[in-house]
Every structure is written in C-alpha cells, then in structure tokens.
N, C-alpha and C positions, 0 to 999 in steps of 0.2 A: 504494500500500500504506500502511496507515493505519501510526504508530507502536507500538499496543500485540500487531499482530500482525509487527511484524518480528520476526524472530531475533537478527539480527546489531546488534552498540552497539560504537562507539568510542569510545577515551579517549586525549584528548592533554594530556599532559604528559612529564614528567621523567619514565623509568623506571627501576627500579632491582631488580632481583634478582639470584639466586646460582645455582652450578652448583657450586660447590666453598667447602670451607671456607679462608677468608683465611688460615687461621693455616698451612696447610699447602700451599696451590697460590698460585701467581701467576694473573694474570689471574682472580680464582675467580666476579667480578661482572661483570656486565654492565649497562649505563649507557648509557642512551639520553638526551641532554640535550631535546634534540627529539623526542619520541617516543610509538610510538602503540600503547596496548592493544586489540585486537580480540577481542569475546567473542563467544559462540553458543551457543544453547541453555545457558545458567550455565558452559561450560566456554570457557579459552583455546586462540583460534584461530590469535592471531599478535602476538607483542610486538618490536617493534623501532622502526627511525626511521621518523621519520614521514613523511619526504621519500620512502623506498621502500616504505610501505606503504600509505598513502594513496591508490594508483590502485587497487588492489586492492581496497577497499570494493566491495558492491554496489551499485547504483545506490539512492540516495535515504538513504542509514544515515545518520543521525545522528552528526555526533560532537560527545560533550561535550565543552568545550572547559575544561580545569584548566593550562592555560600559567601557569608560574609556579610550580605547586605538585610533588609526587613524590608517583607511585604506587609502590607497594609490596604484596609479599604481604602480606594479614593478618597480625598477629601471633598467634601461638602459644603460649598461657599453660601451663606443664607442670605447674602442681600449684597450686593454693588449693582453697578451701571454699566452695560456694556458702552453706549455713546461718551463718555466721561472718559475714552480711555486715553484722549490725544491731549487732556485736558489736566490729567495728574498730577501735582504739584503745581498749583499753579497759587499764586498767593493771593491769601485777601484776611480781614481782621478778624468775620465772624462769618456766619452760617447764610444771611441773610444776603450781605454784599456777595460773598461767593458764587450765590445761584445768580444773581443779577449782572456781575460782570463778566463770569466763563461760563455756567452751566448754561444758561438757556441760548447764547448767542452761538455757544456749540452746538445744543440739540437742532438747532433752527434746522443744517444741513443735511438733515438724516429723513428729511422729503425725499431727497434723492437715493435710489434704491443701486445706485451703484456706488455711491459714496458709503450708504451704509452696510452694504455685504460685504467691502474692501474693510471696513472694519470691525464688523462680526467677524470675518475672517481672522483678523489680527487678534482679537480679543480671544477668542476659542483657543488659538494656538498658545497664546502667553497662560491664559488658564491649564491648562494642557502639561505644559510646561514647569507650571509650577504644582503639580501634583492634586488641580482641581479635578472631578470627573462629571459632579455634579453641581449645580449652581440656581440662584435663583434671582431673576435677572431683571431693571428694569429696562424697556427700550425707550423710544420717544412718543410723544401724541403723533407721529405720524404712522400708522398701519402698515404704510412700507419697512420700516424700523422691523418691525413683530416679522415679518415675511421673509426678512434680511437674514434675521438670526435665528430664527427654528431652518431657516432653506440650509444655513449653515452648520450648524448644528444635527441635521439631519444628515448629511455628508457624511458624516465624524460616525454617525450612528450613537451617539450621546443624551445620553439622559439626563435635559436638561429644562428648567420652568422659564417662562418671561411671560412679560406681556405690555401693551400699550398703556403708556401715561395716560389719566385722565387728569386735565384741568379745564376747567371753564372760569376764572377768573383770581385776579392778582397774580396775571402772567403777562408776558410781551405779546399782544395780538398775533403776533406769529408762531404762538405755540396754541392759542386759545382754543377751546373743545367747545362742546356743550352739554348739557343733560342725556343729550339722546344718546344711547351708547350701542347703536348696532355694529358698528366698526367694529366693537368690542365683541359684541354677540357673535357675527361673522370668522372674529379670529380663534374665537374657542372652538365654532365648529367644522374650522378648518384644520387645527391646530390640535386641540386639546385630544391627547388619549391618540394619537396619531404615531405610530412609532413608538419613542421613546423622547417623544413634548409632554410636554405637561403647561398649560395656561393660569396666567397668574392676571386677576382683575387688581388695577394697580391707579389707584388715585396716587397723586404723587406725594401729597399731606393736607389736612383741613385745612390751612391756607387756602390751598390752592383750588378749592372743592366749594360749589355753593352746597346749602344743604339739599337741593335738588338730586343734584350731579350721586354726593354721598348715599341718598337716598335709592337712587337707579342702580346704582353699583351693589347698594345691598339685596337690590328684590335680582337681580342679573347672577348672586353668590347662593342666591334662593334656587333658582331655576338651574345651577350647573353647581348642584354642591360638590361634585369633586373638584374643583378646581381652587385654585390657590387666590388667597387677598394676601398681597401686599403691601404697602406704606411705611411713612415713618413716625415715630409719635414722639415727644420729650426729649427733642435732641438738645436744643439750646433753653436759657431762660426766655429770652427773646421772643422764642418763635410758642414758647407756651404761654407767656403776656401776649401774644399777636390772636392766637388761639380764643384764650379769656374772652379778649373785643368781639370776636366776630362770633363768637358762640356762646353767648353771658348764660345762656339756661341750665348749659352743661355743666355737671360737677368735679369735671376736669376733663383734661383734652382727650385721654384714653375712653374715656366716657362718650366723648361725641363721635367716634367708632361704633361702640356698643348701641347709639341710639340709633344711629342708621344700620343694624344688623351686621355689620364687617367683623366681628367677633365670634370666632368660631375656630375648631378642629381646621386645620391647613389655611390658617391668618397667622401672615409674619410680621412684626414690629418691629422696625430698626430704628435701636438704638435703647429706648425705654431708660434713660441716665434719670429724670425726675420725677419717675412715679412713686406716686405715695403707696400708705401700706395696704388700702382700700385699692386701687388700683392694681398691683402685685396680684391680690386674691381675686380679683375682677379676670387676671390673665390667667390664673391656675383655673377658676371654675369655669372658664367657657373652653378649655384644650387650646386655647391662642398661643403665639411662640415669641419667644424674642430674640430676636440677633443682634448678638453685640458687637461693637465693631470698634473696636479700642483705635488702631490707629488712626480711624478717620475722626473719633472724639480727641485724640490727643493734639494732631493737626490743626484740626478747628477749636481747640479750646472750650469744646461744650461740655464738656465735665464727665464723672469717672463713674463708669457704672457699677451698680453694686449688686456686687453675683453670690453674696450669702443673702442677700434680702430675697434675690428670687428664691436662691434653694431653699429656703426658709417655708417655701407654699406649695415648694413641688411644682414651680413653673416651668413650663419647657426652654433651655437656655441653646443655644448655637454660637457658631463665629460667624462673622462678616468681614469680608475684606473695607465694603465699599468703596471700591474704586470710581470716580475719582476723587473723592474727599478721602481717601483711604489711599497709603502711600504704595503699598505693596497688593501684588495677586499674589503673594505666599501666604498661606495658611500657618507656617514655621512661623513668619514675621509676625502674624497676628495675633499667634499664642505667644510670641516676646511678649506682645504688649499687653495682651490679656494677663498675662502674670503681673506685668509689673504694675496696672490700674488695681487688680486685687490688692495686693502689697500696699499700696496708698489707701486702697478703703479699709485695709486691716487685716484682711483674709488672705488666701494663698490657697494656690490650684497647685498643682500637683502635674507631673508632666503625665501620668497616665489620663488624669481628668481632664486635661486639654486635647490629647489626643481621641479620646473619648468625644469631646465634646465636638470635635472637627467629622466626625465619623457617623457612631450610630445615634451619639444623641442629634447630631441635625437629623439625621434618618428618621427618628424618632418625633424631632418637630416637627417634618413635613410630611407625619406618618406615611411611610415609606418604608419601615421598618418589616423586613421578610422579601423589599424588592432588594433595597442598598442597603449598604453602611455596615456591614460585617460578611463574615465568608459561612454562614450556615448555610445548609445544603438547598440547590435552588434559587439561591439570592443570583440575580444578576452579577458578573464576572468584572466590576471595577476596581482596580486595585492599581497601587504603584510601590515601585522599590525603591525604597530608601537607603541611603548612602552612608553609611556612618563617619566614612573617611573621606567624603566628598573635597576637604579642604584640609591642607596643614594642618588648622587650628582646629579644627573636625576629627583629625586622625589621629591626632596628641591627643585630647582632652577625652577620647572615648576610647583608648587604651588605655587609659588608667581610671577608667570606671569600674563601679565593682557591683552594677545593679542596672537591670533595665530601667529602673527609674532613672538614673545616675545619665543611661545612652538614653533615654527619648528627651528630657530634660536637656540635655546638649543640643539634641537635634533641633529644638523649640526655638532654645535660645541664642543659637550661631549659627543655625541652618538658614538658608531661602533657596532658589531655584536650584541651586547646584547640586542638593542633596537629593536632589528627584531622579533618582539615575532610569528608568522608564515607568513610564505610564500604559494603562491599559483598560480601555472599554469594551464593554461586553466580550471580552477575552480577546480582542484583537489589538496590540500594539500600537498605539498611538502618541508616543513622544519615545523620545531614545535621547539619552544625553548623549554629547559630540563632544 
C-alpha cells in the first residue's frame, strides 16, 4: 500500500492533553512521556504510550518520528480580528481613539473581496504558524469580509468561527449597518455547519448597536441557536461610562447583552476586566464564556482581568490573542501575559492551567468539547509539536528542568512562533517550521 492512500499516520512523541480543568480536579492531564498519537481518516484513533500502542498499528503505517518534542491539541484562539492584522501595533492613548484612528479606517477596505482574501490569507497562515488551529474571529460589516475568510479557511480544511460586524451607529458612515440583518441571516446559511465553519452573530459592542440592531441579533441567536455570539463587554472604564449614557435602564453593561437575549451557551465576551460580582454569576448561570486577552489589555491600558473572580462561579474562562489591539498570534505570548496580569491581581496560573486553558477549556467554552481540544478517541485530529529546544535560551532553560510543569512553564514564558515546530489539521500537515 502506497503512503498517500493509507488512512492511518502515527506520531511519537511526548503527549500531553486534558480531561479536566487543573484548577478544579486532580489528575485533570494526561502525559505520555513516550508516547504515541494515532490518527485516521483526520480524526483521533488512539493517544497513549507508545510501548502499548505501537503493536496495534496496521501493518506498514508510518510513524513520524518527533522524540524529543510534545504534541499537543491545537490551540484555541477565543477572540481577535482577522482585518486588524496590517494594523498591529499601531499606537494610540486608549480604547476609544484606537478604533477611530486605525481600526475603522482599516476595516473601511475589506469591501473589496480581493483585498480581503489576500488577507485572510495572510492571517490563517501566521495563525497556523503560531500553533492556532482553531479561532474565533471577527471580520468586517462588509459580507465580502465573512466570504473572504471561511473561502479561506475552507482551503486549509480548518475549523474555524467568524462572522460579520454589526453596527448601525456611533461608526464612520462607511462602516454603518442597520437593524435589518439578512446579510447576517444569509451568511449562516451559507456558512454555518458547512464543513468545518462555524458562524458567529457579532455586534461589535453596545456602542456601537442601537437597541434595535441588539435586539434583531438576539431573536437571529433564537432562530440558529447553534451558532456563536460574539462581542466585547468591560474592556475600558471609558467605554462602560459611554455604555451607562446610552443605556441608563440597564444594570450594567453585561446586562444590556442579557436584555437583548445574546446571553447564552456558545456567547463569547472579550475581555470582561470590570464586571462586578452580580455580573461574574450572570456569566456562570446563563453557560456564557469569557476571553481574556491580557496583551491586548496590557497594550491598551484597560486594566487587568481577574481570573480567580471568575473561577470563583465556575465561569467558563479562555485566551484571546486579539489581534490587533493584541500584540502577538502566539498563544505562548499570551499565556506570558496571562500569568503575569494574575500575579498583579494576586493569583497565579500554573503553566499546566494555561495550557489547559488555551486547549480544552476554550473547547469547553465554545462547547466543542468531544469535537476539539484534546486527543480522546474521535475528536477531530488538531494538534501541533512543540519544541522545547526551539531557541538557545529554550534548550538551556528546559534541560535543567526537572518537571513538566518546570518545560511547559518555559515554553509559556520564552516560547512564541519558533517553538511550533509543525502544525496539523484534521491530520493533515499544515505548517512545518523552516
């Protein structure tokens, strides 16, 4: 049997997945020092040692051989922009100036659908690259945007969420929407459950939303409950005093979510840095998620989220890049800063619990959990290798470790793109370090 018609591919290395969250079970990982992933047709067949699974191949499989390095689920990006990608770094004092003098003058271009699939393009690959496999994405109010990046994203055969901005006011007329949202309608049932898309109804924040607008988008999350809401809520002070003005009834800004229905099992909230303690229990009781997105709050100065307040209700927590107010697409760079925001608000993660939290607990937020985000039998086949020797300062510092926590902990904190030595969707190779 020739190689490109086999089904079955192994991989030996180090494994490492989750069944439980570290912060609240023992034993919640499993860790194969020696050990062997078995895929089939893109899905996993069988992850364990490799001393016991090894007789079990078919006759003639292949196995790749990454001794030395750690396989891992893909990571799990819960919220950036793919349009923001040409736009990254780019300076302003707060949150509000930001959107007004690069984000929207950049979305303006992503009418054009050649503009914008040369940058879906570019964006899938740097994700790719930096060990994302799954993502959850927004694009622009123009509907070419949404077309740009599932067409692209469909190439790759990746399973991945987006969906079109809604605004209808306090935008530049050149992004302005309206209440009517068939564009929206239209691109879920083009889009959504097609492959390996998934559709995300995507107001861009109550700003930007009349209660109309908010309102359409919740009966639209009614009538396609599998599909994903996302926004952002409590990122600055600023923008929850702008909140306050235009919505005096509501009992806080998370709250004017919950009155227009966007509160729900697969609703993602980026950022959630000034919700109070009524609010926290507001996101654990309706199944709502949060992504936190430390370097794009560090960047902007919006303040430091606090991730024992949410564990505190049992909310569901994830990572965000948010690129482009988020300085990196590493996942490694975001758990730096994830650790060091904890460390400022008092508490402290754990390099298993960020790896955790980049994996199956996003899995877990975008319940997803049995498709991605760990190697139980039948999950989809997303996973990449990790390098522990990736750099110098990589291959000093993790030879004289004396504990997985000791090597992912390194990897977190002095890792980024480098340390991604190949990536892999639905078991087929899609990035190879050079």
């Amino acid at each position: 049997m020739s190689n490109d018609t086999r089904t079955v591919q192994a991989y030996r290395a180090s494994l490492l997945h989750f069944h439980a969250d570290p912060a609240f079970a023992e034993n919640a990982h499993a860790w194969h020092r020696d050990g062997l992933l078995v895929v089939e047709n893109g899905r996993v067949l069988a992850a364990g040692d490799y001393d016991k699974l090894a007789a079990t191949l078919p006759d003639g499989t292949d196995v790749v051989d990454y001794r030395g390095q750690i396989i891992t689920p893909g990571f799990i990006d819960t919220h950036l922009h793919f349009p923001q990608t040409d736009m990254i770094g780019s300076p302003a004092p707060d949150l509000l100036p930001w959107l007004e003098n690069y984000t929207f003058p950049t979305e303006r271009q992503f009418k054009d659908p050649v503009h914008a699939r040369t940058i879906a393009e570019f964006f899938l690959d740097e994700l790719l690259r930096n060990g994302t496999t799954t993502a959850l994405v927004y694009c622009t109010v123009h509907k070419e945007s949404v077309g740009a990046f599932f067409e692209a994203s469909a190439a790759r055969n990746l399973r991945m969420a987006g969906g079109k901005v809604l605004m209808d006011r306090n935008c530049p007329d050149f992004l302005q929407d309206t209440a009517d949202l068939r564009d929206s309608e239209d691109l879920i049932r083009r889009w959504h459950d097609h492959g390996r898309a998934m559709y995300a109804i995507t107001p861009r924040f109550a700003p930007t939303s009349t209660p109309a607008q908010l309102g359409a988008a919740g009966e639209l999350a009614r009538a396609y409950p599998t599909t994903y809401i996302q926004t952002h809520v409590s990122e600055s002070r600023d923008e929850c005093a702008w909140v306050k003005s235009l919505y005096p009834d509501n009992r806080s800004y998370l709250q004017v979510y919950e009155h227009h229905g966007l509160m729900r099992q697969r609703s993602m909230f980026g950022h959630c840095i000034w919700l109070d303690d009524v609010d926290f229990a507001l996101m654990a009781d309706t199944g709502a998620a949060i992504s936190h997105c430390p370097t794009s709050n560090l960047f902007l100065g919006s303040g430091l989220f606090d991730v024992a307040k949410a564990d505190s209700v049992r909310a569901h927590v994830s990572l965000g890049t948010d690129v482009g107010a988020g300085t990196s697409f590493s996942m490694l760079q975001t758990m730096n800063e994830a650790y060091k925001v904890a460390r400022l608000k008092g508490s402290y993660l754990p390099a298993l619990r960020m790896f955790y939290l980049a994996t199956l607990g996003a899995a877990r937020s975008m319940q997803l959990e049995g498709t991605i985000g760990n190697f139980a039998a039948g999950t989809e086949a997303d996973f990449i290798v990790l390098d522990p020797k990736a750099t110098p300062l990589l291959a000093r510092r993790t030879a004289n470790g004396d504990s997985l926590e000791e090597t992912l902990f390194a990897l977190a904190l002095l890792g980024d793109d480098r340390a991604i030595r190949a990536t892999y969707a639905a078991g087929k190779r899609v990035h190879e370090r050079h």
